[in-house]
VOGU-3710 file (C-alpha; in Angstrom, 3 decimals, decimal comma):
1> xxxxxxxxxx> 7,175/14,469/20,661  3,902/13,052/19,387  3,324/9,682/19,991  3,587/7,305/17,485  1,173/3,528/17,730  1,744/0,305/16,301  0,535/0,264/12,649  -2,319/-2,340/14,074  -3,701/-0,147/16,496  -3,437/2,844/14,249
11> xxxxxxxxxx> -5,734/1,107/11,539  -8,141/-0,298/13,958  -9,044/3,414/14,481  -10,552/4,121/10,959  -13,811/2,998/11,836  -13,579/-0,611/9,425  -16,321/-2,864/10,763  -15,916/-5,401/13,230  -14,678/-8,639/10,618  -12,336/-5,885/9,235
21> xxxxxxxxxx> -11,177/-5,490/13,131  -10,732/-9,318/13,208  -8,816/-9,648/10,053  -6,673/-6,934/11,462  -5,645/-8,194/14,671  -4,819/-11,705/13,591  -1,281/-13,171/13,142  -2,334/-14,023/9,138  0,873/-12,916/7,506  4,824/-13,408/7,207
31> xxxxxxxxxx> 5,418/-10,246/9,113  3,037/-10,295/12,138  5,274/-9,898/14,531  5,866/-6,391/13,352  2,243/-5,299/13,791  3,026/-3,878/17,274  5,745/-1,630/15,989  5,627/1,899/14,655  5,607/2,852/11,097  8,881/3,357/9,032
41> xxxxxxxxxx> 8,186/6,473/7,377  4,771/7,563/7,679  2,766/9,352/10,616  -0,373/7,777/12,451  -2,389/10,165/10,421  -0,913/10,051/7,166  -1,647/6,000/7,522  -5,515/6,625/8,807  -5,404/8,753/5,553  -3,781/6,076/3,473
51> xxxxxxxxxx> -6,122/3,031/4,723  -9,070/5,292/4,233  -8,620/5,917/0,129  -6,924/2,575/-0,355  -9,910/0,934/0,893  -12,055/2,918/-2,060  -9,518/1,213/-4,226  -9,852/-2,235/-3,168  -13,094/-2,086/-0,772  -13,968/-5,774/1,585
61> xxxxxxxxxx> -16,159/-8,345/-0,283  -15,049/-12,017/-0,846  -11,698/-11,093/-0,071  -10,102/-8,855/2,517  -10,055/-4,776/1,593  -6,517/-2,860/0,894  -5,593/-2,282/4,466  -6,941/-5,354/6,037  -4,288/-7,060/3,511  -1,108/-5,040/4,342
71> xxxxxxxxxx> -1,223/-2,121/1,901  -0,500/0,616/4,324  2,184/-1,278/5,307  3,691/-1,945/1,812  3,059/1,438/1,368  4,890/2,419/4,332  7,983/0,450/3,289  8,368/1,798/-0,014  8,657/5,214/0,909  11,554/4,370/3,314
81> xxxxxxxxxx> 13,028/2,683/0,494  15,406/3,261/-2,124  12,062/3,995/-4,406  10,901/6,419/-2,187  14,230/8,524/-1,937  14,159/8,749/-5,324  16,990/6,092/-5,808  17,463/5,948/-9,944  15,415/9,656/-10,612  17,059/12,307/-12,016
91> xxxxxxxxxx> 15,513/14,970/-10,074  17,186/18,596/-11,018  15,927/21,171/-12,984  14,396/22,639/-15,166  10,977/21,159/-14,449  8,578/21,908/-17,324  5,518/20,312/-17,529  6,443/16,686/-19,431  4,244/14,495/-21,247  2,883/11,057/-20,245
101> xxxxxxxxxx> 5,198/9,464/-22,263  8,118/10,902/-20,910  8,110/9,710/-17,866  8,269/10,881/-14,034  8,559/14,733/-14,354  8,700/16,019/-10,881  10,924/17,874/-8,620  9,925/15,263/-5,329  10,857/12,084/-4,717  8,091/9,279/-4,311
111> xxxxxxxxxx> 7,945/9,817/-0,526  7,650/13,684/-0,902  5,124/13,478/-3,319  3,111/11,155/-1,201  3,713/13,304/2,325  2,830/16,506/0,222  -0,355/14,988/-1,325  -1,880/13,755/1,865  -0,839/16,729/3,565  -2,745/19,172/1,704
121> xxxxxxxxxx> -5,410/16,868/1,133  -6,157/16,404/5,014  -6,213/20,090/4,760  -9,091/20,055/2,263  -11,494/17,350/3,801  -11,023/14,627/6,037  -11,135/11,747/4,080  -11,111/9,528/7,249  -14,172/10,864/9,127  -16,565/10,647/5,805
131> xxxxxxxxxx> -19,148/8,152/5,437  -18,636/5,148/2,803  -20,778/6,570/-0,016  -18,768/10,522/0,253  -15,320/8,337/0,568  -15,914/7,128/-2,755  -17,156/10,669/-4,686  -13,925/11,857/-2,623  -11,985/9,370/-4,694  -13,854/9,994/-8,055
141> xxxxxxxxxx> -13,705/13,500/-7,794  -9,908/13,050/-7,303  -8,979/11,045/-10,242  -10,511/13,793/-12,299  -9,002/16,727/-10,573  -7,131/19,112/-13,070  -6,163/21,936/-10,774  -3,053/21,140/-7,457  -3,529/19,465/-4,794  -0,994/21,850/-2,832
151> xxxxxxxxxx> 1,707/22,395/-4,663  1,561/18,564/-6,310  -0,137/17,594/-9,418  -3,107/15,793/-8,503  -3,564/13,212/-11,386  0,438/12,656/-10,326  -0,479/12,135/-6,752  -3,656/10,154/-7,230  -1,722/7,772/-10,207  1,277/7,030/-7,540
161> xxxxxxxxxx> -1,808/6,043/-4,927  -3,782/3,689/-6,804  0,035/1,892/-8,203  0,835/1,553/-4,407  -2,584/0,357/-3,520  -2,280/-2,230/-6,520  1,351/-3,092/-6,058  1,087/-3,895/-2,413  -2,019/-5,924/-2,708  -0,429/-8,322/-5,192
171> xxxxxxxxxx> 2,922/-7,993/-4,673  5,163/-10,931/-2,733  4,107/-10,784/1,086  8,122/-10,069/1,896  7,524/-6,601/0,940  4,848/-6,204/3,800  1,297/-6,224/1,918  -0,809/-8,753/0,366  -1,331/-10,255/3,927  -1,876/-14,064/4,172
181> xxxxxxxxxx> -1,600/-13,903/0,444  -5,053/-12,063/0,199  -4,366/-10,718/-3,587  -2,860/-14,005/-4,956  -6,063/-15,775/-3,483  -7,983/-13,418/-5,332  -6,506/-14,464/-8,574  -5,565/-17,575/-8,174  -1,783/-17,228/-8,257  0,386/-19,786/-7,169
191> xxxxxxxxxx> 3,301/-17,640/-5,851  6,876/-18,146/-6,133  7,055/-21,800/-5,921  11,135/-22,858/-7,214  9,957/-26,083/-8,351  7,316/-26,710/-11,934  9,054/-29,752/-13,423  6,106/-31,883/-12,081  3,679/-29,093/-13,999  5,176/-28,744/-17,158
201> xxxxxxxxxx> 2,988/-30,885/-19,575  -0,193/-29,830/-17,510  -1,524/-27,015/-19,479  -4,138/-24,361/-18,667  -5,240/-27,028/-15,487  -6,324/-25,361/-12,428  -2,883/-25,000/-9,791  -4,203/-27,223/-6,720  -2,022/-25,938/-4,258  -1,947/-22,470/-1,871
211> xxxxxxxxxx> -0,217/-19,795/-2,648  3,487/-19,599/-1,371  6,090/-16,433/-1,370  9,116/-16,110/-1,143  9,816/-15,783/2,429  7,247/-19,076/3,060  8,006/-20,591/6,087  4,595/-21,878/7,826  3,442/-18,338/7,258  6,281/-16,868/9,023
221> xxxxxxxxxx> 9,284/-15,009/7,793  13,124/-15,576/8,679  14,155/-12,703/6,933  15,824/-9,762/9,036  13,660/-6,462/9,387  14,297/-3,928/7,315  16,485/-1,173/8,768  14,042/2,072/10,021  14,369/5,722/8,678  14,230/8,392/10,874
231> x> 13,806/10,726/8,442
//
């Protein structure tokens, strides 16, 4: 059985510099405490892959990169989801080649999409082991690709990437990513704060407070982990 590493230890290996190292290892978010556990769906290599092209997406600069804030991890949660089973598709045949317009058009759920992509992708290049500069010609190259990627439509496959890599930077902490609220720092979101009445009449005014989610409790989260798939 091949061994599977914490999700921590697995992205410290993708060569990110030494304040990306810091920013990984420290307790910043409402699910720390899962940092030393293995991933729910994906592989160790599938989430080296993962952090590598997210980071192209949202690279380090003022503000922490995809991976340093949880997007692997988001990413990683979805596909053991409802979403990524395919919960709400309608995923039997025939499968003709559909317009943009009309919608998902594939015979593989999210997750299978994902694990097909990266799979023949790794096969191609590895995405990991390039240099900065190749990583993001890998990337551009990509989002212009017309022929497969396998047996997976690439523009498919790289569109479902870069909605993960958004969603999970700015989406609520409780689903894993935007790590110590990285995303909503960025943009100066408030967060799911309950309570306005005492903002109401105080239009387009700067919000003086930090962000808050959901599960906001002192930057820890009482909520019960999710339930793993095996699958």
């Amino acid at each position: 059985m091949t061994r599977r590493y914490s999700r921590r230890a697995v992205l410290m290996q993708i060569g990110a510099g030494s304040a990306a190292a810091a920013t990984l290892t420290s307790p910043k978010h409402a699910f720390a405490q899962m940092d030393s556990r293995p991933w729910f769906f994906l592989t160790d290599d599938e989430a080296r892959w993962l952090a590598a092209i997210c980071d192209v997406f949202i690279p380090q600069d003022d503000f922490p990169s995809a991976s340093q804030a949880g997007v692997v991890d988001y990413i990683d949660l979805q596909m053991a989801s409802g979403y990524g089973k395919g919960e709400g598709l309608y995923l039997k045949g025939p499968f003709p080649e559909g317009t943009p317009e009309q919608g998902y058009q594939l015979p593989y759920t999210p997750s299978e999409l994902l694990r097909r992509g990266i799979a023949a992708a790794r096969d191609e290049d590895d995405l990991g082991a390039m240099p900065p500069p190749d990583r993001s010609a890998y990337v551009e190259a990509l989002s212009e690709r017309t022929e497969p990627i396998g047996d997976v439509p690439a523009s498919a496959f790289f569109n479902e990437l870069l909605s993960l890599t958004n969603e999970g930077y700015f989406a609520d902490p409780i689903y894993l990513g935007n790590h110590n609220y990285a995303g909503w720092e960025m943009v100066g979101f408030p967060g799911a704060h309950a309570y306005y009445l005492d903002r109401v009449d105080k239009h387009n005014l700067p919000v003086d407070q930090p962000p808050m989610g959901i599960a906001h409790n002192g930057g820890r989260s009482t909520l019960p982990r999710p339930i793993r798939s095996e699958g």
